[in-house]
N, C-alpha and C positions, 0 to 999 in steps of 0.2 A: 635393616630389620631381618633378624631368621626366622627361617621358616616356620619354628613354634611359637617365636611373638605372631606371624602374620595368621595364625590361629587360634590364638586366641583374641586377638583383634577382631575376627569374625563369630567365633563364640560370642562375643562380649554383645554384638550388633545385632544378636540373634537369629543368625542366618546360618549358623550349624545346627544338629538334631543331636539327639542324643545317639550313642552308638556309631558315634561318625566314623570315617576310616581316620588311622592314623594320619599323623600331618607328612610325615617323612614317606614322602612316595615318588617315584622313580619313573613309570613306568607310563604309557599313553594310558593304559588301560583306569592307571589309578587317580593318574590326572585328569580324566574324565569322569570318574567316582566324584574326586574331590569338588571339582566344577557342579555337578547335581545335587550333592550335599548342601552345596553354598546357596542352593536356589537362587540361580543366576536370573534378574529379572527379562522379561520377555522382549524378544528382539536378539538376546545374547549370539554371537556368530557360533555356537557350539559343531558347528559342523567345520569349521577352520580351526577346534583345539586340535584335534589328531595332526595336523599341520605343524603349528606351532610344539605340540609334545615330541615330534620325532626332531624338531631343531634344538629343542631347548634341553635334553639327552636328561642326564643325570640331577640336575637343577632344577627340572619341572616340578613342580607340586605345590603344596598348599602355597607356596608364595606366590608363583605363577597362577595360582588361583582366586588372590587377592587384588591380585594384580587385575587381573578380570574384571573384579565385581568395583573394581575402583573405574574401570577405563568405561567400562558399560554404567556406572552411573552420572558420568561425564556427557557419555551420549545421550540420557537421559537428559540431563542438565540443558545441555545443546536443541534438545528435541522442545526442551519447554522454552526454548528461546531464553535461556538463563548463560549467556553466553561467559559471564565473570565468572562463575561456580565452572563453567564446562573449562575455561582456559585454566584455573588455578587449579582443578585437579590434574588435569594434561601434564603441568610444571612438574606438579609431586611423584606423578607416575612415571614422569622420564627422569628424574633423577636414582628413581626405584629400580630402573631397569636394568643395570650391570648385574645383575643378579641372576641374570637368563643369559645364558651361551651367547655368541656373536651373531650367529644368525637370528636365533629367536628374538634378538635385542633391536635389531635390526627392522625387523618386521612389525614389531611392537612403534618401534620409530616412525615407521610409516604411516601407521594409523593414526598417533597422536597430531601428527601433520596432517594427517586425513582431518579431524577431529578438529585440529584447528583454523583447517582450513575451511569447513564448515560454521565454526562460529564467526569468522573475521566478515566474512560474507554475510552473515545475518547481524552482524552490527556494523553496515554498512562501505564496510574497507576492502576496498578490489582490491589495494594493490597487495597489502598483508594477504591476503585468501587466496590470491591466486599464487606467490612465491610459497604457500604454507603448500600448495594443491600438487605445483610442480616438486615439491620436498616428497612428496607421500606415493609419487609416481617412480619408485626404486624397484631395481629387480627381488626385493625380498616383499614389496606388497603383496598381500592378500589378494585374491578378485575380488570381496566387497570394497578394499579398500580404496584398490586403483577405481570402482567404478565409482563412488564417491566423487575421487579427487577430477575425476574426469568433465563430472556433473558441475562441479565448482568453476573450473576451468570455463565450461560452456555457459554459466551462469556470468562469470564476470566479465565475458568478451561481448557479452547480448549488452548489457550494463553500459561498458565501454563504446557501442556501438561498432564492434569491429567485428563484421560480419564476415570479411574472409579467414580471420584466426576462427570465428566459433563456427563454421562448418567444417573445417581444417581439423578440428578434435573427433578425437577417434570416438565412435558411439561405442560403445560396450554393452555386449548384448550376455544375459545371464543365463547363469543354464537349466535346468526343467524343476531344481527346487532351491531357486535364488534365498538368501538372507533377508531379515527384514530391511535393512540396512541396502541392496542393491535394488528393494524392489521399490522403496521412497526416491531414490535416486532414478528409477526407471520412469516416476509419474514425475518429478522434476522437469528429466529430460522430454518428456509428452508436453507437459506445459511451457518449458520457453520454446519450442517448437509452436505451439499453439501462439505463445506472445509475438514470434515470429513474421508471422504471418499476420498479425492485426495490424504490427507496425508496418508491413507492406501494404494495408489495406485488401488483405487476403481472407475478407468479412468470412464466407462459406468454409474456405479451409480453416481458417483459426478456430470456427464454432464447432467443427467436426473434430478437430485435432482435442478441443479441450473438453468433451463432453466423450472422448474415447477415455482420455485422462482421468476423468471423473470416474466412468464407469470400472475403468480397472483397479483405480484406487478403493473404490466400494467394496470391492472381491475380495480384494489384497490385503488391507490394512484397514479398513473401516472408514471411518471420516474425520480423521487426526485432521487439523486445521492445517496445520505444515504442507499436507497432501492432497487438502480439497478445494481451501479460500483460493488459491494461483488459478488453476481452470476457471472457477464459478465467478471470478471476476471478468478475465477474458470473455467470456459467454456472456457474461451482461454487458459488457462495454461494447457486443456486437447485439444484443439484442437492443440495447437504448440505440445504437446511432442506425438500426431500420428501423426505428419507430413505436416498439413494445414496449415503452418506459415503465408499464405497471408491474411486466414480466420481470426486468430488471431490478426494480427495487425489492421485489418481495425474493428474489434471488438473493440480495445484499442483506439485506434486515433479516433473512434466517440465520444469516452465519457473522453477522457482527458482533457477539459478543465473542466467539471466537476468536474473530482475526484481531480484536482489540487484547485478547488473553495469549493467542499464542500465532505469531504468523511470520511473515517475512516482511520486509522494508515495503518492495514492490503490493502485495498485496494490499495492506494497510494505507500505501497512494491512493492507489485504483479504486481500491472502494470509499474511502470517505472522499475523495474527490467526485468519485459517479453521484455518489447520497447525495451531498453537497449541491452539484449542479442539479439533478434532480428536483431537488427541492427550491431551488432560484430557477428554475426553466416554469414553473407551477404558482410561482409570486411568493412562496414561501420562505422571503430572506432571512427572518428571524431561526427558522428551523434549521435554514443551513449555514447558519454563523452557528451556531452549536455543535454540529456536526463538525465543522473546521474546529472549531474549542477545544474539542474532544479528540478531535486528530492529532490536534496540535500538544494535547498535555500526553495522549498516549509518544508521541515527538519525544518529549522534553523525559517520560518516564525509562524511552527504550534508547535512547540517548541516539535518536534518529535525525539531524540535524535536516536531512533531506522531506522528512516528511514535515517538519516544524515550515521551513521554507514554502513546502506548497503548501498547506494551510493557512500561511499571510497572504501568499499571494492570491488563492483563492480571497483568503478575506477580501484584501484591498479590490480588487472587483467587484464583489458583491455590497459592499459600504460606498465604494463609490457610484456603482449603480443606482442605489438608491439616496443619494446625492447628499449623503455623507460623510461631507469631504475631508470631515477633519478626521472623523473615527479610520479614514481611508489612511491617512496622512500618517498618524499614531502607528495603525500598522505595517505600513510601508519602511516607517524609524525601527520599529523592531526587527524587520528582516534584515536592514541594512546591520545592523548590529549583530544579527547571526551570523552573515556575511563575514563579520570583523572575526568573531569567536570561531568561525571552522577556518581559522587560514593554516591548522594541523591538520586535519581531515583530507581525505584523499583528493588526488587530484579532480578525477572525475565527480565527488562529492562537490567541491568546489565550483567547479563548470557548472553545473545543476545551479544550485542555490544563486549562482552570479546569472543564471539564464531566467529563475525566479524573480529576480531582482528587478532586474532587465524588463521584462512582460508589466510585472505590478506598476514599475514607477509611469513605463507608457499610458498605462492601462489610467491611472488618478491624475495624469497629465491631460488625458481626454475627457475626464468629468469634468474638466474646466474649458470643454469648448464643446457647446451642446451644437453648436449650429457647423454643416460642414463650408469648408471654406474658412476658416478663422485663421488667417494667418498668421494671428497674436501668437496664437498658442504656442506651446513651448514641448515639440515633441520629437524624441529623437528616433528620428524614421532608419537613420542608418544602422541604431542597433539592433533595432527590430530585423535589420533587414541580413543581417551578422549572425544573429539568431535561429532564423528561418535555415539560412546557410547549411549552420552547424548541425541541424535536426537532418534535413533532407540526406549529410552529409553520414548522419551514425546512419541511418537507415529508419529514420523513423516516421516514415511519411503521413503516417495519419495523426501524428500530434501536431506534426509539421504546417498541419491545413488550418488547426484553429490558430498557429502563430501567424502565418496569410492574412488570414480573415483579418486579424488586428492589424498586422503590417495594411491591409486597404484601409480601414478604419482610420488610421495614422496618416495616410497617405491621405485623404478626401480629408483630414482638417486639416495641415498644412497646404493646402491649395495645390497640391499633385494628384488631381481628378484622371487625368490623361494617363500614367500608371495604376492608380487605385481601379477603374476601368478595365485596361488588361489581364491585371493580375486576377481580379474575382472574374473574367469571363472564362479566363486558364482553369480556373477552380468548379466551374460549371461546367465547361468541357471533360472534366474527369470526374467529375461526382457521379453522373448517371452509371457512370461504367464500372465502378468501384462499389457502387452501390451505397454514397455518404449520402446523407439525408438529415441526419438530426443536427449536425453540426452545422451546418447551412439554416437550419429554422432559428439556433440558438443564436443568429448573428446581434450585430449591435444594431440598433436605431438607422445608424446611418450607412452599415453596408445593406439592410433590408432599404433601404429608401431607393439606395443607389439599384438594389434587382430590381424595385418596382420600374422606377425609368428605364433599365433595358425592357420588362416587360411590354411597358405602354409605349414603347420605341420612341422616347422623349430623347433619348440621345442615342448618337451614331458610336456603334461597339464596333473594334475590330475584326474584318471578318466577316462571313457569313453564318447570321444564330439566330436564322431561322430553326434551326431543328435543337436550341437551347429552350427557346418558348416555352413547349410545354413541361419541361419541368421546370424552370423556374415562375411558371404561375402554377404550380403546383406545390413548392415552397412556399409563395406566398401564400395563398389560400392556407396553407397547414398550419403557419406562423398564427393568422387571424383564427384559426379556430383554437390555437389552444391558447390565444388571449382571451377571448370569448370565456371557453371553460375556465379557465385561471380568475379570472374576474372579481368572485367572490372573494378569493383570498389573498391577492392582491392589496401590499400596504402602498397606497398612494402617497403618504407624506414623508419625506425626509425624515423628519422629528417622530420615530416612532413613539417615541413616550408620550405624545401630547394627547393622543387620544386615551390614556388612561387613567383611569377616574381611581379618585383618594381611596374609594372602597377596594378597589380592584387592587391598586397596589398593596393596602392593607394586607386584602386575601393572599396575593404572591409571596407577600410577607413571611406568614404565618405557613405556609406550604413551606416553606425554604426552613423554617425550623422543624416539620415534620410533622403538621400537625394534621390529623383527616379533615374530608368534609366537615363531619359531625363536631368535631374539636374546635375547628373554625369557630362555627355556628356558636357552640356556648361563649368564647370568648367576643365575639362582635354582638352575640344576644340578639341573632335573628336565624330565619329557619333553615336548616340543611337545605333546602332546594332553593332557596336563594342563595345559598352558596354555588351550587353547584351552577347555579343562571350565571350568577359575575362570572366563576370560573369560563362557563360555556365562551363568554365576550370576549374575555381576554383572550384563550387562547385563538381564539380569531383575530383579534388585534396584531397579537406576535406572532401571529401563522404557525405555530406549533401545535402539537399533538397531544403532550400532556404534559401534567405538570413539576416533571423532571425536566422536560426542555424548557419549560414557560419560568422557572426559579433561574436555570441556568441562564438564559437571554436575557431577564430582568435582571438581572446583577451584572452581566457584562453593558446594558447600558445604564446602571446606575439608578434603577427606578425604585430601589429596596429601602425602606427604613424602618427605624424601631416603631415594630408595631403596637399601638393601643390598647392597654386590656381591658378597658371599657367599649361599651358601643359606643356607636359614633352615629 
């Protein structure tokens, strides 16, 4: 296309003015004209056209301007996590590219790799995003470009767990009026630095690193989700495990509709995993089977197989917890089956989802053996223990500890007390000094049974722990207080449906179609505040909040039917 079609292409889009300059222009000065004309949208790198104008000589102009407003609404595209739209125009503009000089083509090249190597990475593909990253790392890159591609790098070796290549990458530091483009890339690099460090159990440094993150991000670019949810999740996964749980969740619950609308794989974990357990640490399991629901279709919408996988597994926990064993079972069969469908997805994708797999199946193998000692049961302690390996091994020590906690759990109902023993006194031993705390209250039934015995010194631990003591009767005591507070909203029976009554379903009913209090009330032909009393029951029944979660939990376990238009 010449350079008077690629103007009136732009005419046509209406992003010329009237009076515009000629299209046939030559010169940096008029390539710069034509680029302000075009109303490049914001973020545009306009400080790298005079760059690109003195490479691309005689050929620059309105095409090379098109060319622009194409590449920069790719970034767009990419920005809104629309990662298909950002790679099919990438395609179109590098076959547009012969059009600009060798060098200009060149550099153009680079960025599209830049470009793609930012979307492969936000739909989950190390291996594509870091070959696309290492493509964009050419001596004819740009500096926003190379910093981009450098950020990706650093992003898919954290991912990888290969912590000697990702301090190994060169940090790229910008200069006194960065591009929008290197200054997203600079809060990136602040946040897996920030992630860094929580996976070392570096609670004070990660919280400090990702709350500088935050703050520079506010300055910089405002509170784009891309740029804010990665910190504000690290900062609540360190304010939940000292103990602020209220801090944390009202951190998460501000920016979820965000990270559900535009974020990264990692983000979109982190927080519906924290809500999640949040809400089952509180007895609230119906509210955080909804929360997985909702992780799990945002999964299936962003084509995030990684995050679909920790949403079952999540589930299958929380359904088996509350001894659920078959709704456990069901999702257990699905994950297996995602398993089957990512055997194309990256390798590390793969390892993930088979490590999901792995935790869940243990995890509904020990609802079936409530008593410890059962050596029926049927649990495989050596994956669990292949598992632990693999975590400790990428560097991720503090996920590493709730896979322990299971592996003891595992270990005390196969009848290997005499390991399950050392292993959680090893875990006591570095809690105080780490500073873990919440992850130890959240334990299971029978590794808190197992603290209480070393508390009460019913059984002989290796070693001398005496100076264990007081904090593990300071876990216990924290456990029993917030069974205490939790109390009220605690479903004690398995069969959550059976506590609710034909009116109530009725009303769940009639919400699920849309209908208000008041609406209710005339089709059942009794008073709004008796509506809103059943409503009051139910959602304490389902442990939910309102009655977006209380339709969505009643329908996942089947409690919905065609409602009555008469009273009843």
């Amino acid at each position: 296309m010449n350079d008077v079609v690629a103007h009136e292409s732009i005419s046509k889009s209406g992003r010329s003015q009237p009076g515009a300059p000629s299209p046939c222009v030559s010169s940096e000065a008029g390539a710069l004209h034509v680029i302000a004309a075009a109303r490049l949208p914001v973020g545009v790198c306009v400080a790298e056209i005079p760059w690109m104008a003195r490479h691309g000589g005689a050929r620059v102009g309105i095409g090379f301007a098109k060319l622009r407003l194409d590449i920069e609404r790719a970034w767009q595209s990419a920005m809104r996590v629309d990662c298909h739209e950002a790679l099919v125009i990438a395609d179109l503009i590098e076959h547009q590219a012969t059009r600009l000089s060798a060098s200009a083509a060149k550099a153009l090249r680079c960025e599209i790799a830049a470009l793609r190597a930012v979307a492969f990475v936000l739909q989950d593909d190390e291996a594509a995003a870091l070959a696309a990253a290492w493509s964009a790392r050419g001596a004819h890159a740009t500096a926003t470009t190379a910093h981009v591609a450098l950020t990706v790098c650093r992003s898919v070796y954290w991912r990888l767990g290969d912590l000697e290549s990702f301090y190994a990458v060169e940090r790229f530091k910008p200069g006194h009026q960065p591009t929008r483009r290197q200054t997203v890339s600079t809060l990136f690099d602040l946040g897996l630095d920030a992630a860094v460090a929580l996976d070392q159990m570096h609670f004070g440094a990660a919280r400090l690193l990702a709350a500088h993150a935050l703050e520079r991000g506010r300055c910089l670019v405002g509170t784009h989700p891309l740029a804010d949810t990665f910190p504000v999740c690290v900062i609540a996964q360190v304010l939940y495990e000292q103990g602020q749980v209220d801090e944390a969740e009202a951190l998460l619950v501000a920016r979820i509709a965000g990270i559900r609308e535009c974020c990264t794989v990692e983000s979109a974990l982190r927080a519906h995993g924290l809500l999640a357990r949040i809400a089952a640490s509180r007895g609230q399991h119906g509210r955080a089977l909804v929360i997985l629901s909702e992780a799990e279709a945002l999964g299936v919408r962003r084509r995030w197989p990684r995050l679909r996988a920790a949403s079952l597994a999540h589930q299958v926990e929380i359904e088996a917890g509350c001894g659920r064993v078959e709704q456990a079972a069901n999702c257990l069969q699905r994950l297996a089956e995602l398993a089957d469908e990512s055997r194309a997805a990256s390798s590390n994708v793969r390892v993930e989802i088979a490590r999901f797999h792995t935790v869940a199946e243990v995890r509904l193998a020990l609802a079936h053996s409530p008593c410890a000692g059962n050596v029926d049961v049927d649990v495989d302690v050596d994956a669990v223990r292949q598992v632990h390996r693999d975590m400790v091994r990428r560097g991720r020590l503090y996920a590493a500890v709730a896979v322990e906690l299971l592996l003891v759990d595992a270990l005390l109902a196969s009848g290997q007390r005499d390991e399950a023993l050392e292993r959680l006194v090893g875990v006591l031993r570095r809690a105080p000094v780490v500073g873990l705390h919440q992850t130890l209250v959240d334990c299971s039934a029978r590794v808190a049974e197992l603290i209480d015995a070393i508390v009460q010194r019913r059984i002989v631990a290796p070693g001398d722990i005496g100076e264990l003591l007081p904090y593990a009767r300071m876990l216990r005591q924290h456990r029993r207080d917030v069974s205490e507070a939790n109390e009220p909203f605690a479903i004690r029976r398995p069969n959550v449906g059976a506590g609710i009554t034909e009116r109530e379903r009725l009303i769940v009913a009639l919400m699920g179609r849309g209908l208000s209090n008041k609406q209710i009330a005339v089709e059942l032909g009794i008073a709004p505040e008796t509506v809103k009393s059943h409503a009051k029951h139910l959602y304490t029944k389902l442990s939910v909040r309102n009655r977006t979660e209380a339709v969505a939990l009643a329908t996942r376990l089947g409690l919905l039917h065609a409602p009555r238009s008469s009273a009843v």
